[in-house]
C-alpha positions in Angstrom: 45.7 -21.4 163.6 43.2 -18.7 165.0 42.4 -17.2 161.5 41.5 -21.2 159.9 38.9 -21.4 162.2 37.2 -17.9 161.3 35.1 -19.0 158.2 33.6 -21.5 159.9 31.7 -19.7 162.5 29.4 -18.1 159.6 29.0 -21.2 158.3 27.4 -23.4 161.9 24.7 -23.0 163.4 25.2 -21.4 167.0 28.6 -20.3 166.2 28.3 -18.7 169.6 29.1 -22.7 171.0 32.6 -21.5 169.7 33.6 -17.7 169.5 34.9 -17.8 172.9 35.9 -14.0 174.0 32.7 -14.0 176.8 32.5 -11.8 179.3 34.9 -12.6 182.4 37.0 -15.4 180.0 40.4 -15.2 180.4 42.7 -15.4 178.0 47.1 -15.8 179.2 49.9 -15.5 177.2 50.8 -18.9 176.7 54.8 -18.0 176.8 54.6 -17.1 180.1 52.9 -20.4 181.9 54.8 -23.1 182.8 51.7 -26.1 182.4 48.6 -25.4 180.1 45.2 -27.4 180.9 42.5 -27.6 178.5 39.5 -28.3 180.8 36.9 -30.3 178.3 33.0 -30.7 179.0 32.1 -34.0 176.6 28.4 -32.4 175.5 27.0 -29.4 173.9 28.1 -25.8 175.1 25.2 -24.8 176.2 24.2 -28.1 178.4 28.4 -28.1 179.5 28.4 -24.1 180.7 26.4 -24.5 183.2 28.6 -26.9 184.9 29.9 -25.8 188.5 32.9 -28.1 188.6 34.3 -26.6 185.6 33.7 -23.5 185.6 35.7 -23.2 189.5 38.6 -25.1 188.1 38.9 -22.7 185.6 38.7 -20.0 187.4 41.1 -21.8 190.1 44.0 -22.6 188.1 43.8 -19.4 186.2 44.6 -17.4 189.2 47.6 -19.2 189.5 50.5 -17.0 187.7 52.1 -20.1 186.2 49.5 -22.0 184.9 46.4 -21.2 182.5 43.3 -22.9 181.9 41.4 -23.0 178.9 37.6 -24.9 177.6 36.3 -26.8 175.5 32.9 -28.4 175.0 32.0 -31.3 172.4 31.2 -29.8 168.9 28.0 -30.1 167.1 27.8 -32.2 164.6 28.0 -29.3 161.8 31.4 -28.6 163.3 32.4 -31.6 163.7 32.1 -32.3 159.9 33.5 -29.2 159.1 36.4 -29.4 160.9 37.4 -33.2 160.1 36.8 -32.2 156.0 39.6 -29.1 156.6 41.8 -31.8 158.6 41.6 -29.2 161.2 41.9 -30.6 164.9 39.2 -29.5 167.8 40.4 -26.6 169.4 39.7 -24.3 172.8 38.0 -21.2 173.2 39.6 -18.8 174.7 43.2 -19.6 172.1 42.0 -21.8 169.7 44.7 -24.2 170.5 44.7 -27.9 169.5 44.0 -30.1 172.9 46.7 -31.6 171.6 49.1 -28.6 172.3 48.2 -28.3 176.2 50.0 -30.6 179.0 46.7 -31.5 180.4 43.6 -32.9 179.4 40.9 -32.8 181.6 36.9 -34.6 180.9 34.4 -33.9 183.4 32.9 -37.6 184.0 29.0 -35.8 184.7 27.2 -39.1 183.0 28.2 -42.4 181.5 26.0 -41.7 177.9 28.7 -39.1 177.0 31.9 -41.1 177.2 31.7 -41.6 173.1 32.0 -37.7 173.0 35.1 -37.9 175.0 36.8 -40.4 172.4 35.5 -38.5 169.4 37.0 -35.4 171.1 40.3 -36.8 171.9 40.0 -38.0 168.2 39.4 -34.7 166.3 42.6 -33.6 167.9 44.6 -36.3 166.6 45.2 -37.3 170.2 45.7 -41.5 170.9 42.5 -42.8 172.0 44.2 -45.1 173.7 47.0 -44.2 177.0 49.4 -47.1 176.0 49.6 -45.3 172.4 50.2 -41.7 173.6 53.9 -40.7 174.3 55.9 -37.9 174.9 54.6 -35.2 173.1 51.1 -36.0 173.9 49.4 -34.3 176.9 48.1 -36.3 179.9 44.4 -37.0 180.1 42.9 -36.8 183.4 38.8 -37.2 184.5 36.9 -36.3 187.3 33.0 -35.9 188.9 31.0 -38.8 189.6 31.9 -41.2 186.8 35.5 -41.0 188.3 34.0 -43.6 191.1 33.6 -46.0 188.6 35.9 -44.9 185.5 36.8 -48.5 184.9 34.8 -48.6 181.4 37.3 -46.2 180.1 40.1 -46.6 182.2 41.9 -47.6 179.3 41.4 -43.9 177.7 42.9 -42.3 180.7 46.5 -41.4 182.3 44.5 -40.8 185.9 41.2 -40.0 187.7 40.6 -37.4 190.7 38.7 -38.9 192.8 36.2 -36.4 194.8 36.4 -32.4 195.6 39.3 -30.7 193.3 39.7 -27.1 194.3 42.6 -27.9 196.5 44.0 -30.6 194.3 44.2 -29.6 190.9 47.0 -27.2 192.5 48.8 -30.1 193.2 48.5 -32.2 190.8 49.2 -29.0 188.0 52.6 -28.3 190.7 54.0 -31.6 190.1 53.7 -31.5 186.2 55.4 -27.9 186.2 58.0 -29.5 188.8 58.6 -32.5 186.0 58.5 -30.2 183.0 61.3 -28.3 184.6 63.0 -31.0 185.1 62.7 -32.7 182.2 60.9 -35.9 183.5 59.3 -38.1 180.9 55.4 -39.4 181.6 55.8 -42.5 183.5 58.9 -40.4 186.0 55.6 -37.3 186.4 53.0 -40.5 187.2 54.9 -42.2 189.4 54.5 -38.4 191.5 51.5 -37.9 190.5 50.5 -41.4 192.2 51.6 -39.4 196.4 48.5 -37.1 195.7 45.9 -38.1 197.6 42.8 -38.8 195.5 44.8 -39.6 192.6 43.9 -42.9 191.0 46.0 -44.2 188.1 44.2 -47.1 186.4 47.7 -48.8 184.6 49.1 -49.4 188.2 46.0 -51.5 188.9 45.6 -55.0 187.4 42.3 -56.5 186.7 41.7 -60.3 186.6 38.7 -62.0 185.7 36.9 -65.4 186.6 36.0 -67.6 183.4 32.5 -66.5 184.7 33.0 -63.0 184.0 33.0 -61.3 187.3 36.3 -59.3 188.5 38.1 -62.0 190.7 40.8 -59.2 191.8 42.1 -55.9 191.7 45.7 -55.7 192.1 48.1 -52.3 192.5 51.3 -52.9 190.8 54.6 -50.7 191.2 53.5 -49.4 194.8 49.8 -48.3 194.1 48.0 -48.0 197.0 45.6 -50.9 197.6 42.6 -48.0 198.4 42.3 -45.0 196.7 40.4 -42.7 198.7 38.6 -39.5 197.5 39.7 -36.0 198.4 37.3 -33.8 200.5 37.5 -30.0 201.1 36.8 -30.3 204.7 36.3 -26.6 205.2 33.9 -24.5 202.8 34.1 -21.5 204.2 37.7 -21.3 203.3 37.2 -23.2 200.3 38.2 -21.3 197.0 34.8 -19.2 195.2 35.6 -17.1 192.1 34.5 -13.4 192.1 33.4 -13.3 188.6 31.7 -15.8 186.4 31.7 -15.8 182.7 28.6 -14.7 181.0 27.8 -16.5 177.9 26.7 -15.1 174.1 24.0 -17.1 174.0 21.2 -19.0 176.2 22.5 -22.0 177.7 20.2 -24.4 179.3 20.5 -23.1 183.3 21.1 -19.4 182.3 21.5 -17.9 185.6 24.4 -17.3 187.9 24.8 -20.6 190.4 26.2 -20.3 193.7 27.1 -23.3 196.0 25.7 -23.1 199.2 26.8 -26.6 200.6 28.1 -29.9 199.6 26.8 -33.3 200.9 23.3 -34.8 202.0 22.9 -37.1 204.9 19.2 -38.0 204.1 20.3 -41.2 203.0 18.1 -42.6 200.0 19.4 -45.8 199.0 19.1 -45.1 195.0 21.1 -41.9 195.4 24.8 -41.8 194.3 25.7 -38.2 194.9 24.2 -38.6 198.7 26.9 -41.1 199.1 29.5 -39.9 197.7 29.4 -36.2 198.4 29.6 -37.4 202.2 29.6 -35.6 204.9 27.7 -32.2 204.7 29.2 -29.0 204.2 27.6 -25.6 204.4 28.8 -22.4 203.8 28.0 -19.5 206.4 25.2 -17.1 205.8 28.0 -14.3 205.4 30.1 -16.0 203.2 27.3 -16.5 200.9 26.4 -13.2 201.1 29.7 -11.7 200.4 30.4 -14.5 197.3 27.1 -13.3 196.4 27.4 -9.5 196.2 30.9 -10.3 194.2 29.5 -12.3 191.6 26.3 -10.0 190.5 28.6 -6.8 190.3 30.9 -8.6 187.9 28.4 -10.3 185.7 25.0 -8.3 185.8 22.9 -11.9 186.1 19.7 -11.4 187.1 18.5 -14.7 188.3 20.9 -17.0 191.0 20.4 -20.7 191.7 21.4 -21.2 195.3 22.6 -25.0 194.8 23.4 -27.9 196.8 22.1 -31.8 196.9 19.6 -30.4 199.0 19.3 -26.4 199.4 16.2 -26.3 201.2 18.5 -28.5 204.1 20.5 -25.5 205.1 20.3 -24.6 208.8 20.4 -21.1 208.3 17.5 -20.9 204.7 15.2 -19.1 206.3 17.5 -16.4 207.4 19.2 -16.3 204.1 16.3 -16.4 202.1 14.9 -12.8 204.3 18.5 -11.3 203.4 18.7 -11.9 200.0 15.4 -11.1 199.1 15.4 -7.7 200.5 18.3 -6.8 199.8 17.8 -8.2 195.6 14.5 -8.4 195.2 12.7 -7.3 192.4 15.9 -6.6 190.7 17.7 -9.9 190.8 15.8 -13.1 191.1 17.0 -16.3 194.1 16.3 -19.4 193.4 16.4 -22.7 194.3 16.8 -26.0 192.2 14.4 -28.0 194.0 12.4 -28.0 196.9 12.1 -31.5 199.4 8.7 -32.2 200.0 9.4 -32.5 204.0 11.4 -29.4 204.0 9.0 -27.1 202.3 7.5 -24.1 203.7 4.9 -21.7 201.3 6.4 -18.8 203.2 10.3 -20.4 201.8 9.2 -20.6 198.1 7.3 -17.4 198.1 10.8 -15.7 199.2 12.4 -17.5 196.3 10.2 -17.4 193.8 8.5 -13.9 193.9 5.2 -13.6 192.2 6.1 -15.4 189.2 4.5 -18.5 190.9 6.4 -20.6 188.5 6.3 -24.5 188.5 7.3 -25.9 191.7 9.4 -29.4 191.8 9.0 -31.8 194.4 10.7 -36.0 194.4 8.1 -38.1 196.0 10.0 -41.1 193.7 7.8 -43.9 194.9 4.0 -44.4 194.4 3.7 -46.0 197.7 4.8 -45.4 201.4 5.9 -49.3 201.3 8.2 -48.4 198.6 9.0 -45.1 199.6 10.8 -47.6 202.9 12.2 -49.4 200.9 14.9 -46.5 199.4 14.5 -44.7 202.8 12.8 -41.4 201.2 10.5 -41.0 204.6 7.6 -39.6 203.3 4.2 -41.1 203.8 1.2 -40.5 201.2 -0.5 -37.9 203.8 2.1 -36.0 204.3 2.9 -35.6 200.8 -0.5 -34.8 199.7 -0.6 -32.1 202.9 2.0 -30.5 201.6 0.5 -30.3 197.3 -2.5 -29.3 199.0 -0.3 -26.3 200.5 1.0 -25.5 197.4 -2.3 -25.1 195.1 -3.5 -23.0 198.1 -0.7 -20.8 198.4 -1.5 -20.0 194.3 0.9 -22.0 192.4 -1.1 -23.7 189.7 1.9 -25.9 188.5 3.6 -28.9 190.0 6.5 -31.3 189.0 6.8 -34.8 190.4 9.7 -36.9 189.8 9.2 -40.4 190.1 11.5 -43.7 189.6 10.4 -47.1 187.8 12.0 -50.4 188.2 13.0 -49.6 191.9 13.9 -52.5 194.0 10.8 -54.6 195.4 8.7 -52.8 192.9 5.4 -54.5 192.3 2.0 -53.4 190.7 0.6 -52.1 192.9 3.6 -49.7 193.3 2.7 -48.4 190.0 -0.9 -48.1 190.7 0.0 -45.5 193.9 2.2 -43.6 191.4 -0.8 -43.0 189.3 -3.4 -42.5 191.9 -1.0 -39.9 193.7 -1.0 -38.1 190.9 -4.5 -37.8 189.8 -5.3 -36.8 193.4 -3.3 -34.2 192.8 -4.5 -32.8 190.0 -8.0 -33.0 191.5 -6.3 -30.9 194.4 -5.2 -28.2 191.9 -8.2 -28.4 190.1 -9.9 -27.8 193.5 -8.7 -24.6 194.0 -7.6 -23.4 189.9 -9.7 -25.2 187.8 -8.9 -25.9 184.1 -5.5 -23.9 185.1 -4.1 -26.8 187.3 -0.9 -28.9 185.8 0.4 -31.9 186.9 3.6 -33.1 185.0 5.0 -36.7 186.0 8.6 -37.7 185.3 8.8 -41.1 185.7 12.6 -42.3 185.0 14.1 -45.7 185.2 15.9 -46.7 187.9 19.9 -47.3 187.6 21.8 -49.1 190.3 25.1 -47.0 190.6 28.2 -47.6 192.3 28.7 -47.1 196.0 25.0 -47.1 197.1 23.7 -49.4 198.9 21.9 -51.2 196.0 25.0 -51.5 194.3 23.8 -55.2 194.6 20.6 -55.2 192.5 19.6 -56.0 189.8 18.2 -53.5 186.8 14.7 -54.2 185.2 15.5 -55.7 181.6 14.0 -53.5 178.2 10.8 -55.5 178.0 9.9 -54.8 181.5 10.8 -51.1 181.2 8.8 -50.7 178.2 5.6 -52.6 180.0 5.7 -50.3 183.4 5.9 -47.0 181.0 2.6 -48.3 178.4 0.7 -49.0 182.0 2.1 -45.0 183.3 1.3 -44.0 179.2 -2.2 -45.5 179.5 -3.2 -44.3 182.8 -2.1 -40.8 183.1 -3.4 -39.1 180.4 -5.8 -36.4 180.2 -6.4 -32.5 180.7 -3.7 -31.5 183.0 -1.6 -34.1 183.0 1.7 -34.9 181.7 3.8 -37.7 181.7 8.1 -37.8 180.4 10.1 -40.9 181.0 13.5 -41.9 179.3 13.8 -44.0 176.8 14.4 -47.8 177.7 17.6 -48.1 175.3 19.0 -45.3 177.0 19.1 -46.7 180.4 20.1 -49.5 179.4 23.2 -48.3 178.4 23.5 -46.1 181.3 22.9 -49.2 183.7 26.2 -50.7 181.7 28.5 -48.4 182.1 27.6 -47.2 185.5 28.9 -51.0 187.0 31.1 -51.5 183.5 34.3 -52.7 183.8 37.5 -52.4 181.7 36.8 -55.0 179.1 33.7 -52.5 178.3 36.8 -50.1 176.5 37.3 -52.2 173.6 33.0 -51.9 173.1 33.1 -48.1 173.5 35.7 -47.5 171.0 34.1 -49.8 168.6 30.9 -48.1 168.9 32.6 -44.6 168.4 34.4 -46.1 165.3 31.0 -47.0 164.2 29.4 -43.0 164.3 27.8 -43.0 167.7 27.7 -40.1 169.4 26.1 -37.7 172.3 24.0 -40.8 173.1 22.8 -39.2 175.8 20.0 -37.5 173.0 17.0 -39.5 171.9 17.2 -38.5 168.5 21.2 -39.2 167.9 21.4 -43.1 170.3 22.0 -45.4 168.1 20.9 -48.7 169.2 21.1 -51.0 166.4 25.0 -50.2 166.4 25.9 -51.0 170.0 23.7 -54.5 169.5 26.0 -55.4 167.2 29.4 -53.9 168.7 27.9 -56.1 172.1 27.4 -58.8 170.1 31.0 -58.6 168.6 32.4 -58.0 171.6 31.0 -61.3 173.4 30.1 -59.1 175.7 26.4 -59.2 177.0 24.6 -56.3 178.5 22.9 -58.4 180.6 25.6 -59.6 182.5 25.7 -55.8 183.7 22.3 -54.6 183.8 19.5 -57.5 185.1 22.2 -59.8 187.4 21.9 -59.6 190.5 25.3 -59.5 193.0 26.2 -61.6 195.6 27.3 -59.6 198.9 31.1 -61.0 198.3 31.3 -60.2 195.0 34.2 -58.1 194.0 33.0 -54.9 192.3 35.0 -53.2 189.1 35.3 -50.3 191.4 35.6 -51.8 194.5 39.7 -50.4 194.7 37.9 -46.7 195.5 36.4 -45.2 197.9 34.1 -42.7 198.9 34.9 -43.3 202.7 31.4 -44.6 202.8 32.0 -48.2 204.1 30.9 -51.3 202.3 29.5 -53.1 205.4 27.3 -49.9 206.0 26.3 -50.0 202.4 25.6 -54.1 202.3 23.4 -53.2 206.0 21.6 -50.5 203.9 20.4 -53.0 201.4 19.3 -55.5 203.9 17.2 -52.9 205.8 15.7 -51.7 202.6 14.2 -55.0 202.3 13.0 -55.0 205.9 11.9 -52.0 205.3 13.2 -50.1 208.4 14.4 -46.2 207.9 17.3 -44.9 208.7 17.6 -41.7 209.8 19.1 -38.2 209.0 22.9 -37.9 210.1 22.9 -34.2 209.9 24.1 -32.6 213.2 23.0 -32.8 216.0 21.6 -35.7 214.5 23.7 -39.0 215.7 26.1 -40.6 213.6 25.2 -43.8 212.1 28.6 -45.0 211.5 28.7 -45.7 208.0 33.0 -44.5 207.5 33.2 -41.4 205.9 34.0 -39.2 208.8 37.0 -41.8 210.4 38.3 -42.7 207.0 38.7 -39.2 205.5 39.5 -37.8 209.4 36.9 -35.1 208.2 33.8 -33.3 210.2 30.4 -32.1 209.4 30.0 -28.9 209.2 26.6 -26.8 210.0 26.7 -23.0 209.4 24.0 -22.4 212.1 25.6 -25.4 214.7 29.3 -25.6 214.0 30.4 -29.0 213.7 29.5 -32.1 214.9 32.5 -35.1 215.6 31.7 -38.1 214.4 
C-alpha cells in the first residue's frame, strides 16, 4: 500500500501535509502491538499540527510497548480527488495504513464547522458513517476536546466520547480493548467495559425522546449507563505525563513554534466562555517542572520560538519568576512567548521579557464596547483601566495592538456598539500620540455563540439579518488610516450556533449535507450555504429553533446527561446576575470558593504552583 501512494505526492500541492517521516515521528512495527489507534485531526495539516491534545496522545500511547499511535489530518481537496479516482482509501502518516485497518479511531472534536470533514474522512476509508452499520472488522470511533460536551449532533457517527483531560485515560480505555482483543470479545462485550471508565460516555446506551414541540423531553441510560457522565480531570500536573520531544514538521504550519502547557483551567469566570467552565479548576505546573520539560523539548527539536500556553498564561502565580529564568537563560537564541496577554494582568516589564525587541503586535480581549456590557459577561474591566493600560503599551514602544471584541452579546444595545467604536478610535489617537502614521489598531469583532455549559447556555443567538446590520454599522464606522476591522461571516456562525446546542436529530442533516459536497466549512471560501438551506429545509429541521430561541430555566438540554462538574444551579445564578449586572469574582486561591460544583463533584483541588493548594 506504501508505494500506491508515492506518485501522488508529486502530483498535490503541499505534499509535505502527507510524507510523514518528520523529525521525532514514530514509526512501530505493527506485528508487535496488541491495539493500533489512528489519532485523526478533521482540518488541514498545518492548522491540525499544532494541536496540543494530539500531539501528547500520541506521544502517550506510543510510549506504551503494546500499543502504537499513528495521525492523520483531513486531505486537501487535490488529495481528496486523487485518492477517491484510484479507489484508494485515506491513509496515516507515519505507515500509510487505511483508518480502516487500526482498532481505534480517534477525532479531535476542536470546533463544530469541521464535523463534515470527519464524515468525509471516515468515508474515504470506506469506514460506515454510521455506528449501527459498522461491525466486527471495523475499528471503534472515539472523540474528544470540547465538542465531546455536546457531541449529540453526531452521536450517531460515534462508538463513545472522552469526556475531559485524556492523558491518564486513553491508557485505559486502549487496556481494555487489548484485554478484549485477547480475549476474543466482539464490540458490544469491549463497550459494555469500556462504559466502567470514568469519563466514558457511550451515546447508544442513552435514549433521547422528544416533545411534539421539539425540545428534548428526556434523556434516558439504557443497559446500566450511568445517569451522569462526568468528565475526567488530571488532578495533579506536575505528575501529569509531558513528552520530551516533539515532532518538527516539513513545512510551516500555522503556530510554528514549540508549545508548552503551563496550566490548565481559568477561574475568571466570563459568562460567554466555554473552555473557563469546563477546564475547571486551575492547574499549574511548578516553575521547575517547566523548566526541566522545557530544557528537554529544545534539545530534541532545535525550535526557536516557545508558546508558553494556558487559558490564561499571564494568570500564573509564579510568571514573573519564570519569565526572568527563561529569558536569561534563552534569550537571544530561543524566543518565549505567550499567546495572549489579559488586559488586567499586563505588565510592560512582562511583555518586554517575552517579546524581546521585536516589539511585535500585542493582543489584548476587552470583548465589550462598554463597562455596562463588560458586567454583563463578568470580564471586570472598566473603560479607564483599559485605556491606562493601551496607553502603557504605545509608551513602552509597541506601535501595534489587537482587540478582540464580541457582537450579539446578551443585553447588547446600540450604544454597546457605539463604545466598541469609540474605544477603538481612542486608541489609535493614543498610538498615534506617541508613533504617528506608524500606529495600528486591528479590531476583531466576532459573533457571539452561546455554548453549552456556560451560564448563557439559556440565550438566545442574534439571527443573520441582525449580524449582518451590527457588522455594516462596525464596517462603516471603523475605517480609516490605521485601522482594521475582521469579523466572521454571519453564515458561518450560524452554523456554529446549531451545532454547538444541536441535538441528535441534527445527524441525519450533517450527513446529507456531506452527501451533498460540503466540506472544511469552517473556510469562507469553501461554506456552502445554499446547500445546507436546502438539506435544513429537507430535514424539517429549522435553524432557528437552535440558534435565536430562547430557553426556559427547566428546559432539558441535548447535553444535559454530562457534566463538567460545574453545577447547573451555579450556571442558571450566573445568568441571572449577568442581567443584574453584579460581578463575580476570581476563584483562584486564596481567593474564596464560590461554590459552583466542580471541586465536590470531581473530589479534585486547585492547584497554585506558588501557593499549593487550596480545598474547596
Amino acid at each position: 500500500m506504501y508505494n500506491f501512494y508515492e506518485p501522488f505526492l508529486n502530483e498535490v500541492r503541499k505534499p509535505s501535509r502527507y510524507a510523514g517521516g518528520e523529525l521525532n515521528s514514530i514509526v512501530k512495527d505493527w506485528t508487535k502491538v496488541n491495539v493500533r489507534v489512528a489519532l485523526a485531526f478533521p482540518d488541514l495539516y498545518e492548522l491540525g499540527f499544532s494541536h496540543l491534545g494530539l500531539r501528547l496522545l500520541y506521544h502517550r500511547i506510543n510510549e506504551e510497548e503494546d500499543f502504537l499511535a499513528e495521525r492523520v489530518y483531513a486531505p486537501a481537496e487535490d488529495m481528496e480527488a486523487k485518492l477517491r479516482e484510484a479507489g484508494l482509501p485515506l491513509f496515516s502518516l507515519e505507515t500509510r495504513r487505511s483508518l480502516a485497518d487500526f482498532d481505534l479511531l480517534g477525532f479531535t472534536l476542536q470546533y463544530e464547522l469541521s464535523y463534515t470533514n470527519i464524515l468525509n474522512m471516515m468515508d474515504m476509508a470506506g469506514i460506515p458513517l454510521r455506528r449501527k452499520d459498522r461491525g466486527e472488522d471495523f475499528p471503534l470511533v472515539a472523540g474528544g476536546g470540547p465538542g465531546s460536551f455536546n457531541p449529540e449532533p453526531v452521536a450517531d457517527f460515534f462508538d463513545f466520547f472522552l469526556l475531559g483531560d485524556g492523558e491518564e485515560a486513553i491508557l485505559e480505555i486502549l487496556k481494555v480493548l487489548a484485554g478484549g482483543k485477547a480475549k476474543g470479545k466482539r464490540k458490544a462485550e469491549i463497550k459494555k467495559e469500556l462504559m466502567t471508565i470514568p469519563g466514558i460516555y457511550l451515546p447508544e446506551f442513552y435514549c433521547v425522546e422528544y416533545f411534539p414541540t421539539g425540545e428534548v423531553a428526556a434523556v434516558r441510560p439504557v443497559s446500566g449507563a450511568p445517569a451522569v457522565v462526568h468528565k475526567r480531570v488530571v488532578s495533579d500536573l506536575n505528575r501529569a505525563y509531558l513528552p520530551q520531544k516533539e515532532i518538527v514538521p516539513w513545512m510551516e504550519t500555522v503556530h510554528d513554534r514549540m508549545v508548552l502547557e503551563i496550566m490548565r483551567g481559568c477561574t475568571r469566570g466570563c459568562r460567554f466562555c466555554q473552555a473557563g467552565m469546563i477546564y475547571r479548576p486551575v492547574r499549574e505546573r511548578k516553575r521547575e517542572v517547566i523548566e526541566e520539560s522545557l530544557a528537554a523539548m529544545l534539545k530534541h527539536t532545535g525550535y526557536e520560538e516557545v508558546s508558553l500556553t494556558s487559558l490564561s498564561s499571564a494568570d500564573h502565580s509564579q510568571i514573573q519568576e519564570l519569565a526572568g529564568r527563561l529569558t536569561a537563560r534563552y534569550s537571544p537564541e530561543v524566543s518565549i512567548s505567550l499567546p495572549s496577554l489579559r488586559l488586567d494582568a499586563f505588565s510592560p516589564e512582562l511583555a518586554a521579557q517575552f517579546q524581546g525587541n521585536r516589539k511585535a503586535t500585542l493582543t489584548f480581549a476587552p470583548e465589550a464596547g462598554t463597562d455596562r456590557l463588560r458586567r454583563v459577561i463578568n470580564k471586570g474591566l472598566t473603560h479607564r483601566e483599559i485605556i491606562t493600560v493601551l496607553g502603557t503599551v504605545f509608551r513602552s514602544g509597541w506601535q501595534k495592538v489587537k482587540l478582540y471584541f464580541m457582537i450579539g452579546l446578551p443585553t447588547e444595545t446600540q450604544e454597546d456598539l457605539e463604545g466598541l467604536v469609540d474605544m477603538a478610535r481612542e486608541v489609535l489617537q493614543i498610538g498615534r500620540d506617541f508613533h504617528r502614521g506608524k500606529a495600528r489598531v486591528t479590531i476583531s469583532a466576532s459573533t457571539f455563540i452561546p455554548k453549552p455549559h456556560t451560564p448563557f447556555q439559556w440565550r438566545p443567538q442574534i439571527g443573520r439579518d441582525e449580524i449582518l446590520r451590527k457588522q455594516k454599522f462596525l464596517r462603516d464606522n471603523l475605517r480609516g488610516r490605521g485601522l482594521e476591522l475582521s469579523w466572521n461571516q454571519a453564515n458561518m456562525s450560524l452554523l456554529e450556533g446549531v451545532f454547538s446546542r444541536g441535538d441528535r436529530r441534527l445527524s441525519n442533516v450533517l450527513e446529507e449535507a456531506f452527501r451533498r459536497g460540503c466540506r472544511f466549512d469552517a473556510w469562507p471560501d469553501r461554506l456552502r450555504w445554499d446547500l445546507w438551506q436546502a438539506v435544513f429545509i429537507v430535514s424539517g429541521l429549522r435553524p432557528d429553533f437552535y440558534t435565536v430561541r430562547s430557553r426556559p430555566q427547566e428546559e432539558v438540554f441535548p447535553w444535559s446527561h454530562l457534566s463538567t462538574g460545574v453545577s447547573t444551579a451555579y450556571l442558571w445564578e450566573e445568568n441571572c446576575r449577568a442581567d443584574s449586572e453584579i460581578p463575580t469574582p476570581n476563584c483562584r486561591p486564596p481567593g474564596r470558593c464560590l461554590k459552583c460544583g466542580v471541586c465536590r463533584v470531581l473530589k479534585v483541588t486547585p492547584r497554585v504552583a506558588a501557593g499549593g493548594r487550596k480545598d474547596g
